[in-house]
MMTF fields as JSON, N, C-alpha, C and O atoms, coordinates in Angstrom:
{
  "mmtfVersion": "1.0.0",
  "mmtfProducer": "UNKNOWN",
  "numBonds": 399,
  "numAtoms": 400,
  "numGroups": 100,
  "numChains": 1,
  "numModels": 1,
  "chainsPerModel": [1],
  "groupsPerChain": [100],
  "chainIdList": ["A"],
  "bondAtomList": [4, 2, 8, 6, 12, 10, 16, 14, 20, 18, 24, 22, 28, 26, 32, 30, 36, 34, 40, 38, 44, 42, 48, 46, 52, 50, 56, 54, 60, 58, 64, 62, 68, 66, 72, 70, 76, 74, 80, 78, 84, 82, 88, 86, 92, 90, 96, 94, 100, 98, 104, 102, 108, 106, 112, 110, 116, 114, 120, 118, 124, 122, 128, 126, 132, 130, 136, 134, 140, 138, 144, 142, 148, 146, 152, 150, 156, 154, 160, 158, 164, 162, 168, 166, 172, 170, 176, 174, 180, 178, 184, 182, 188, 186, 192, 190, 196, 194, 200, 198, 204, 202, 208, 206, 212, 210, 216, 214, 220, 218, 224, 222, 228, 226, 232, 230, 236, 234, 240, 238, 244, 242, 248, 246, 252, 250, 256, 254, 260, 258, 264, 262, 268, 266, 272, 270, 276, 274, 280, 278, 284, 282, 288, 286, 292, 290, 296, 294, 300, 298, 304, 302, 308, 306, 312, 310, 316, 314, 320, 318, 324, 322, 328, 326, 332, 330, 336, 334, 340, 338, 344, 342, 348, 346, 352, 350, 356, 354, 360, 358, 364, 362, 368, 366, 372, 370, 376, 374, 380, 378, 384, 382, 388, 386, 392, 390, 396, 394],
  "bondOrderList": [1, 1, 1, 1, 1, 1, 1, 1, 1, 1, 1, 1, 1, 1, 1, 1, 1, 1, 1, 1, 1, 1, 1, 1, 1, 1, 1, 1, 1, 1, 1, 1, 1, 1, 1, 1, 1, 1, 1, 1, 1, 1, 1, 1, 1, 1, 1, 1, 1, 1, 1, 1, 1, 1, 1, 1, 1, 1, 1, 1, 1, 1, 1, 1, 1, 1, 1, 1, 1, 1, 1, 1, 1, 1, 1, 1, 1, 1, 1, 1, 1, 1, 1, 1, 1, 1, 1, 1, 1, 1, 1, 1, 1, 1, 1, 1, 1, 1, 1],
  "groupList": [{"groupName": "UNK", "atomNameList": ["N", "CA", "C", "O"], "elementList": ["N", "C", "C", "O"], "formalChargeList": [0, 0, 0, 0], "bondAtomList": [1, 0, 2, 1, 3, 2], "bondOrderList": [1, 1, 2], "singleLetterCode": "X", "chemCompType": "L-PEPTIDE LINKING"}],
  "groupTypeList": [0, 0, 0, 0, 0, 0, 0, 0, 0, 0, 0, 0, 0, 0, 0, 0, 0, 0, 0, 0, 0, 0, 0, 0, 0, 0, 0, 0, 0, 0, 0, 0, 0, 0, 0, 0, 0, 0, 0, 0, 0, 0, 0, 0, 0, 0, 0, 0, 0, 0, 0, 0, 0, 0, 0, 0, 0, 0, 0, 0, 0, 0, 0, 0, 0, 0, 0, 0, 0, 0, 0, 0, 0, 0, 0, 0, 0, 0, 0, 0, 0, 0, 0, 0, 0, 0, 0, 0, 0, 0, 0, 0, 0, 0, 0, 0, 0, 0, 0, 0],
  "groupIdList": [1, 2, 3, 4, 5, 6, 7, 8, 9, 10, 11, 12, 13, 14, 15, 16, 17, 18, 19, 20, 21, 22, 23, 24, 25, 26, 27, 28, 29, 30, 31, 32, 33, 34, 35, 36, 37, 38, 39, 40, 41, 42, 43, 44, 45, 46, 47, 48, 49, 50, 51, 52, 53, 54, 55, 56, 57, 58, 59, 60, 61, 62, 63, 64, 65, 66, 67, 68, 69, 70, 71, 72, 73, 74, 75, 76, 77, 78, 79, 80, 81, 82, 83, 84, 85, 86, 87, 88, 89, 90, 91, 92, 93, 94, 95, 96, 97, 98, 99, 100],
  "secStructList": [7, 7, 7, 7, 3, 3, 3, 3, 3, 7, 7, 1, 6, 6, 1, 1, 2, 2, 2, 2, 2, 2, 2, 2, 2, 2, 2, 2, 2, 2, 6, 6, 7, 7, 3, 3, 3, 3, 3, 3, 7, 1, 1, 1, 7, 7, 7, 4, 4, 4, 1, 1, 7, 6, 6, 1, 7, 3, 3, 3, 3, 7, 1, 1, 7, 6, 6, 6, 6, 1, 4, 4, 4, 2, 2, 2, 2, 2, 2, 2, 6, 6, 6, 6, 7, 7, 7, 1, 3, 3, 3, 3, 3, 7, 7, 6, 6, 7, 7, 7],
  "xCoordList": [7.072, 5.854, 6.193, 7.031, 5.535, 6.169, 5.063, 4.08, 5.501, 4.608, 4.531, 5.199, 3.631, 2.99, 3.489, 3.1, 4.307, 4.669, 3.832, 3.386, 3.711, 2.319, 3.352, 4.17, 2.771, 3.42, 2.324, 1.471, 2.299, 1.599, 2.166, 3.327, 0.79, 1.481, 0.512, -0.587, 1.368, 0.434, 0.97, 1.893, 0.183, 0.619, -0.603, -1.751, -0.275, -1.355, -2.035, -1.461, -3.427, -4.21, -3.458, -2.815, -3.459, -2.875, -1.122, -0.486, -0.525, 1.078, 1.753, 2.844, 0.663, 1.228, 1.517, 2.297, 0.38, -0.229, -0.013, 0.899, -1.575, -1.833, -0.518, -0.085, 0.149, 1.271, 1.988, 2.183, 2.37, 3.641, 2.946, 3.608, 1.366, 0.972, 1.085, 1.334, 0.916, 0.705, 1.951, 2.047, 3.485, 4.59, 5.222, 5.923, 4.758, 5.079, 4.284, 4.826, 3.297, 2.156, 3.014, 3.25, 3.339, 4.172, 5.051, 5.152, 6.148, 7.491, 7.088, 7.779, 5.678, 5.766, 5.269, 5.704, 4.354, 4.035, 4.993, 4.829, 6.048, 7.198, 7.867, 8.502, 7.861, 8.571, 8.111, 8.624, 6.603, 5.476, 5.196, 5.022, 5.196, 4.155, 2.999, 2.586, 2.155, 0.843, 0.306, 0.513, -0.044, -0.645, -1.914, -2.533, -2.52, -3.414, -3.383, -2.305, -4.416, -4.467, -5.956, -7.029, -5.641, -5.943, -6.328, -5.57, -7.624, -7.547, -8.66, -9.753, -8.388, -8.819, -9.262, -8.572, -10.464, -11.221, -11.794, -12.238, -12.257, -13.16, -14.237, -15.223, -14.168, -15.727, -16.015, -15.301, -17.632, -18.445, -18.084, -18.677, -17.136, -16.715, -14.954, -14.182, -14.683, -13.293, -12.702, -12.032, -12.599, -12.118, -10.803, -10.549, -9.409, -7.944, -8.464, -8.718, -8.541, -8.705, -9.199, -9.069, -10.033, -10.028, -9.05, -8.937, -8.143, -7.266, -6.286, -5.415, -6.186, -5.906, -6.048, -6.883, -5.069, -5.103, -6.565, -6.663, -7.645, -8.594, -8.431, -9.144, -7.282, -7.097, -6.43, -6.305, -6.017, -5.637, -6.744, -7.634, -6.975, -7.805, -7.736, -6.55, -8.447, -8.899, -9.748, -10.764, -9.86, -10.946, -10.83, -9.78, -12.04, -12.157, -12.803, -13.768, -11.837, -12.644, -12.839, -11.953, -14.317, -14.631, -15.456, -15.774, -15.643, -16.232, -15.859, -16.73, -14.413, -13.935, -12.523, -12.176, -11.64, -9.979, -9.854, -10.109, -9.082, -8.841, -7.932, -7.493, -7.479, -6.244, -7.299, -7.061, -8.707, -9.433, -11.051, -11.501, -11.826, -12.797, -13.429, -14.399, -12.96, -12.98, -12.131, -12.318, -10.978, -10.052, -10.581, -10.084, -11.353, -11.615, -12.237, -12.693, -12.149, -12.462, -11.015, -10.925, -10.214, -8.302, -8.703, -9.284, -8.303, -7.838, -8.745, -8.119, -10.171, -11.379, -10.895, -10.504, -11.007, -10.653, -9.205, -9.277, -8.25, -7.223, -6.898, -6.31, -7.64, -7.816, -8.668, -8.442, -10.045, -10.45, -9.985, -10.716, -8.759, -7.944, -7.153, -6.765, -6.567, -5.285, -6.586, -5.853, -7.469, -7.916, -8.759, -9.876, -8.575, -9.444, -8.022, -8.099, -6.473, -5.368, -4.193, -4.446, -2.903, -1.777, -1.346, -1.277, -1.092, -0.577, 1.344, 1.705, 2.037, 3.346, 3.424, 4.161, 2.532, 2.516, 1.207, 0.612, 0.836, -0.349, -0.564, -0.503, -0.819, -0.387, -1.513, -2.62, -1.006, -1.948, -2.26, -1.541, -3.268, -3.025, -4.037, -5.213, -3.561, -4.59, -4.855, -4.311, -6.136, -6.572, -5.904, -4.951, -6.122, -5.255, -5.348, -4.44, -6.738, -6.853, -6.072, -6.346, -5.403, -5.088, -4.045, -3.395, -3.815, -2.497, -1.748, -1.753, -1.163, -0.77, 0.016, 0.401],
  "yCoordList": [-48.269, -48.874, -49.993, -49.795, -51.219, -52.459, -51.996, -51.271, -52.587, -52.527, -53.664, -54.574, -53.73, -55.233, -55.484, -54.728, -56.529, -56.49, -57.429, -58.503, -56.792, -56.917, -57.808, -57.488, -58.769, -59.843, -60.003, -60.88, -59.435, -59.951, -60.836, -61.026, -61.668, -63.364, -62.758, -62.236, -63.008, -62.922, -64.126, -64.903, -64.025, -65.115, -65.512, -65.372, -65.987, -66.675, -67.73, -68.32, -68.014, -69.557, -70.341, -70.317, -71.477, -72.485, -72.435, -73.343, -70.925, -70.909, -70.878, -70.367, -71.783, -72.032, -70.795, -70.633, -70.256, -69.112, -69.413, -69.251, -70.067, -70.918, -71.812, -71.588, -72.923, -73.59, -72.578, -72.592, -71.723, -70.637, -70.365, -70.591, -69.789, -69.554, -70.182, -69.601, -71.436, -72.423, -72.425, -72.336, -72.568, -72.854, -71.705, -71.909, -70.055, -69.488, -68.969, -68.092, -69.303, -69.536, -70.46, -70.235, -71.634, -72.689, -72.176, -72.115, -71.543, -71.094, -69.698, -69.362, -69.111, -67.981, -68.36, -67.94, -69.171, -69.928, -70.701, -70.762, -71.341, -71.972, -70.556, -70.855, -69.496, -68.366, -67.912, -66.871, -68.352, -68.049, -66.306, -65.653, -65.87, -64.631, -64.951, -65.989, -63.403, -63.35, -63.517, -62.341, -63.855, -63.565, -63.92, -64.827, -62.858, -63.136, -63.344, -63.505, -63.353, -63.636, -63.223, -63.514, -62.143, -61.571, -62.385, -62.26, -63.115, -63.295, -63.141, -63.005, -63.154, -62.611, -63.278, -63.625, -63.404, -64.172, -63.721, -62.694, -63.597, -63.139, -63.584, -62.992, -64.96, -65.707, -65.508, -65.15, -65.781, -65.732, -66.653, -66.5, -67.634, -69.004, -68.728, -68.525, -68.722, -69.254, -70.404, -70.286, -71.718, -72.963, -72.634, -73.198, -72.082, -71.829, -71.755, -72.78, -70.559, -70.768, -71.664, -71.466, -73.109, -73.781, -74.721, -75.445, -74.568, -75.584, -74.912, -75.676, -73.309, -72.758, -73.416, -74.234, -72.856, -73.947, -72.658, -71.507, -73.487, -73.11, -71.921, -70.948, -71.91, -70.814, -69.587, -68.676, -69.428, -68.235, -67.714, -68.38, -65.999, -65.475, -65.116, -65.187, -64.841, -65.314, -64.237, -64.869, -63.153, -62.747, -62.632, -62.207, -63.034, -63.134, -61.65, -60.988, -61.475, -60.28, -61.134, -61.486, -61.439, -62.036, -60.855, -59.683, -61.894, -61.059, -59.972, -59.248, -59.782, -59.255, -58.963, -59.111, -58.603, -58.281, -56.997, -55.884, -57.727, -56.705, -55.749, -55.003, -55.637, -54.572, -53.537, -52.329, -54.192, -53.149, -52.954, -51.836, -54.067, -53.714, -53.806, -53.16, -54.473, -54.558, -54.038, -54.226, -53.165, -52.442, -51.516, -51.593, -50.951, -49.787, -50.979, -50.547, -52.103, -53.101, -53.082, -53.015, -53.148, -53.846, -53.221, -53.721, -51.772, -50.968, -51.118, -51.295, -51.021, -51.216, -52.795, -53.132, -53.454, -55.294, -54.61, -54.521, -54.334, -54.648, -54.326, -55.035, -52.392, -52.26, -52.623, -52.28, -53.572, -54.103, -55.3, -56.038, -55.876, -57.331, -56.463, -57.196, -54.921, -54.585, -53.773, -53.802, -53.273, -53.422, -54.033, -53.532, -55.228, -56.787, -56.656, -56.522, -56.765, -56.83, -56.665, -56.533, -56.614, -56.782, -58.59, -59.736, -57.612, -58.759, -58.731, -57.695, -59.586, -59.566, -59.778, -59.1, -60.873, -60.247, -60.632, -61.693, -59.685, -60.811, -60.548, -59.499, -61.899, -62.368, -62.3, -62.719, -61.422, -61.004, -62.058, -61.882, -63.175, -63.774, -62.807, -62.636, -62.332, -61.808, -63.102, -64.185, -62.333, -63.545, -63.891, -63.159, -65.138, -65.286, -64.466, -64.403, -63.69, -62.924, -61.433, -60.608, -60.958, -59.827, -59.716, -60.65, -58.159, -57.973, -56.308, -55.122, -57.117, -55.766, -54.823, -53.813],
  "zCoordList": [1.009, 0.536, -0.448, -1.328, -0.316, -1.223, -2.35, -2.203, -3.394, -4.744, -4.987, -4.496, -5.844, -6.264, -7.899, -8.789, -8.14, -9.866, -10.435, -10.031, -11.469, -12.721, -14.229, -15.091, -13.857, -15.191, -16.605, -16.462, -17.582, -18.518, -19.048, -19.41, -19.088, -20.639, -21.67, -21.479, -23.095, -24.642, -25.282, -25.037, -26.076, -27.358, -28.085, -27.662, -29.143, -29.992, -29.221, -28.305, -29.627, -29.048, -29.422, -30.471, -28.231, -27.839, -28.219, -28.755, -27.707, -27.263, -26.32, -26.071, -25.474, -24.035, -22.443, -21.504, -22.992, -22.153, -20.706, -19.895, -20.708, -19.379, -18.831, -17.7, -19.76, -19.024, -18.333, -17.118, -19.098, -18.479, -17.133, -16.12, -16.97, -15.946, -14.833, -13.776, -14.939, -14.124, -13.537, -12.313, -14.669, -13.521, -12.641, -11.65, -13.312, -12.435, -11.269, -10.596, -10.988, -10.065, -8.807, -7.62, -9.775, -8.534, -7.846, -6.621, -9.193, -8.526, -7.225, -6.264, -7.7, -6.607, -5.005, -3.933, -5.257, -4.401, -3.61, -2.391, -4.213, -3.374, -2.647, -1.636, -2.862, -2.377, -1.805, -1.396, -1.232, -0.702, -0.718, 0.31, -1.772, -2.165, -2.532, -3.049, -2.054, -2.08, -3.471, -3.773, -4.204, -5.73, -6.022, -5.465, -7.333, -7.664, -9.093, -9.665, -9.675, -11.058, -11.598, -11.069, -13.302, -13.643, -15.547, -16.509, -15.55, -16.921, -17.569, -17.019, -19.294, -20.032, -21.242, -22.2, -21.071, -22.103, -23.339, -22.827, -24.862, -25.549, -25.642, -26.081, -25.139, -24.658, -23.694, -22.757, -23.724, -22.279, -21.155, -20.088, -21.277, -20.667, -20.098, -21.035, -19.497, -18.975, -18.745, -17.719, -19.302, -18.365, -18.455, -17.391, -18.901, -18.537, -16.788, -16.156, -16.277, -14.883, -13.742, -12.534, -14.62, -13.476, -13.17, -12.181, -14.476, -14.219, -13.313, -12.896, -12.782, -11.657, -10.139, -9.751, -9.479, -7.903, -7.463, -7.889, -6.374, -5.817, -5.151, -5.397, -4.072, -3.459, -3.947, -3.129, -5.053, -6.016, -6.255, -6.785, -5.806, -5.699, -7.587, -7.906, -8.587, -9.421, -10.241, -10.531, -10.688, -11.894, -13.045, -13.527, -13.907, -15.412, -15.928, -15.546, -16.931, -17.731, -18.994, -19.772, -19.069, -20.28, -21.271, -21.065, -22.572, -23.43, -24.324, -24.805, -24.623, -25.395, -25.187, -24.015, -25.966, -25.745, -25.292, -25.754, -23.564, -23.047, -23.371, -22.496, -24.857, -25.347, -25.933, -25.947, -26.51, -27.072, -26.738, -26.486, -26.759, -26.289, -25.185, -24.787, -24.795, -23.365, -21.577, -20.375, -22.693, -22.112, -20.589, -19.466, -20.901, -19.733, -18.356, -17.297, -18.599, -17.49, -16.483, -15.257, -17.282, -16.167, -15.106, -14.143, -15.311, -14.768, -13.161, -12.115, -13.193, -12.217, -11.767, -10.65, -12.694, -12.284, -10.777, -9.551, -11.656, -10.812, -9.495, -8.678, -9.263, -8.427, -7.405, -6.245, -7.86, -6.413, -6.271, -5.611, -6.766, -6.293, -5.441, -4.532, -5.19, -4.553, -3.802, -2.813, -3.462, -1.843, -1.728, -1.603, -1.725, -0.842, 0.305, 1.526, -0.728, 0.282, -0.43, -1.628, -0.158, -0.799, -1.445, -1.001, -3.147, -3.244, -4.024, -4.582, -3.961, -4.337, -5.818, -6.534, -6.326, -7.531, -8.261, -8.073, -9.088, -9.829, -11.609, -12.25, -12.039, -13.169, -13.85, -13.512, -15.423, -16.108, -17.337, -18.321, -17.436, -18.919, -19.836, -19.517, -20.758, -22.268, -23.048, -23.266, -23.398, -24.659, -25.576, -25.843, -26.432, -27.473, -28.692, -29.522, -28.8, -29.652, -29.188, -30.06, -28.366, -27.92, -28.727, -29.197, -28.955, -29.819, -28.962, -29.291, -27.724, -26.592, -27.258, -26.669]
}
């Protein structure tokens, strides 16, 4: 049975979260694995993800840090990204307020 590996990014606002995202998104994509992506807002708003490519399947847990109040969301989030279909890997960004 293949498993799917689970990458979290943290860091403080604006420590280059999203960039990191972005290039390993590319690099997985050149290796052509399946991936999705898993992010995490404390606002009601997301724009990090549109600067995401279109066809990266994509959900926001907004509205609070998913390390604490908003926690009991991942777990439900993640599993209906892994049966829509398999994926190879998918990439977790936390908010900048998160402290994993």
């Amino acid at each position: 049975m293949k498993k799917t590996k689970l990458f979290l990014l943290s860091g403080f606002l604006g420590s280059g979260k999203t960039s990191l995202l972005k290039t390993l998104i590319s690099d997985s994509l050149k290796k052509t694995e399946q991936i999705a992506v898993l992010m995490n807002e404390a606002g009601s708003l997301n724009f990090d993800s549109e600067q995401l490519p279109s066809h990266i399947p994509k959900r926001d847990i907004l509205n609070g840090c998913m390390c604490c109040s908003v926690q009991g969301l991942v777990a439900p989030t993640l599993l209906a990204l892994l049966q829509e279909r398999f994926f190879d890997v998918i990439f977790i960004e936390a908010s900048g307020l998160a402290i994993p």
